[in-house]
C-alpha positions in Angstrom: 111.3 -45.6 9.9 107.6 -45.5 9.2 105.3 -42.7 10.5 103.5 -44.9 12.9 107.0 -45.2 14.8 107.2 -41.7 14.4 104.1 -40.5 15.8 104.5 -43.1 18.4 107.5 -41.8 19.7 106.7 -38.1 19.4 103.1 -38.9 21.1 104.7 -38.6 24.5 105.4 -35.1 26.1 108.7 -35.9 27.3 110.0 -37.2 24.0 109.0 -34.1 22.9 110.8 -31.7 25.2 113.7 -33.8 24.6 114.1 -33.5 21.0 113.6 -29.6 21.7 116.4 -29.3 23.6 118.0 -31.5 20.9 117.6 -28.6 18.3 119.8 -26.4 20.6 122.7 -28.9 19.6 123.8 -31.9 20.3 124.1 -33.2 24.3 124.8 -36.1 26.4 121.9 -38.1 28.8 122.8 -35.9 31.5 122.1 -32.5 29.8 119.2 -33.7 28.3 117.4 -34.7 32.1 118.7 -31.2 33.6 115.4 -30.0 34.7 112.9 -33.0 34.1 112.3 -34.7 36.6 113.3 -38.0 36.1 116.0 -40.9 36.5 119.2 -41.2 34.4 117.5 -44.6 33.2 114.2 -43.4 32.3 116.0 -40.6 30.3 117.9 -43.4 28.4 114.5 -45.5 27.8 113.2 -42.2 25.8 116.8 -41.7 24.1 116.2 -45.1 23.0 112.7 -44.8 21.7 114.0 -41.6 20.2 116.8 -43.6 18.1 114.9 -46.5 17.3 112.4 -44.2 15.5 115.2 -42.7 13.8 114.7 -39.5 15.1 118.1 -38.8 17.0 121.0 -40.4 16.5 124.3 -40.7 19.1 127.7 -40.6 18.8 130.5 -42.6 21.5 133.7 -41.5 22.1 134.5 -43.8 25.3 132.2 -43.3 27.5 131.0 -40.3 26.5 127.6 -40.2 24.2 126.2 -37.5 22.9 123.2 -37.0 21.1 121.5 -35.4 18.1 118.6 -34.4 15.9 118.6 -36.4 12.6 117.0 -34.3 10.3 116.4 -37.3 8.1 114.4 -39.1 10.9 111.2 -36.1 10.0 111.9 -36.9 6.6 108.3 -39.0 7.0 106.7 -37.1 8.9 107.0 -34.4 6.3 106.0 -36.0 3.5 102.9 -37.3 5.6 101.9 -33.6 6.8 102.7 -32.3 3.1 99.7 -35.3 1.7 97.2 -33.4 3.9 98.2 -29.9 3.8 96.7 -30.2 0.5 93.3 -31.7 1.6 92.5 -28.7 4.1 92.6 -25.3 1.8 89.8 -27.1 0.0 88.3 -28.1 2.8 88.1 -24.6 4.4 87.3 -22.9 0.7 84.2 -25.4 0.6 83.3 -24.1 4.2 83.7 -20.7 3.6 81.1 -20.8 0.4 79.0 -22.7 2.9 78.4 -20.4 5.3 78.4 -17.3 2.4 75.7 -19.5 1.5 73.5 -19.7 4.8 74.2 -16.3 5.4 72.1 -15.1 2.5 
């Protein structure tokens, strides 16, 4: 999956708290929506936003789904936050010599 999809899916607050309660292990749709307040369907339109940006993946055995974090899925989002963790020390160093400067 590519970033975009990524940030997409992580940019709404409730895909969010679900893949948090992902990293406690893995649960099924009815776990997951114990305490938000939502419908059993809505839950499922996340879980599938969630899997389409490879971010989770599920596993059936009859009816029973449960879900899970795939570690892989941040693989991009990673390397995308390592390409700019680069650019800020330098930024900040140039700052800080800025205003040494201005305070002299």
């Amino acid at each position: 999956m590519s970033e975009t999809d990524i940030f997409r899916a992580l940019a709404d607050p409730t895909r969010r708290a679900v893949l948090e309660r992902l990293a406690g292990g893995e649960l099924n749709a009815t776990e997951i929506r114990v305490g938000l307040d939502m419908s059993q369907p809505a839950v499922s339109q996340h879980l599938a936003v969630l899997r389409q940006a490879g971010l989770i993946s599920e596993e059936r055995s009859g009816r029973n789904v449960r879900y899970r974090i795939r570690a892989a899925g941040l693989s991009p989002l990673h390397d995308w936050l390592g390409r700019h963790r680069a650019f800020w020390p330098e930024r900040i160093d140039r700052l800080k010599t800025l205003l040494k400067e201005m305070d002299q």
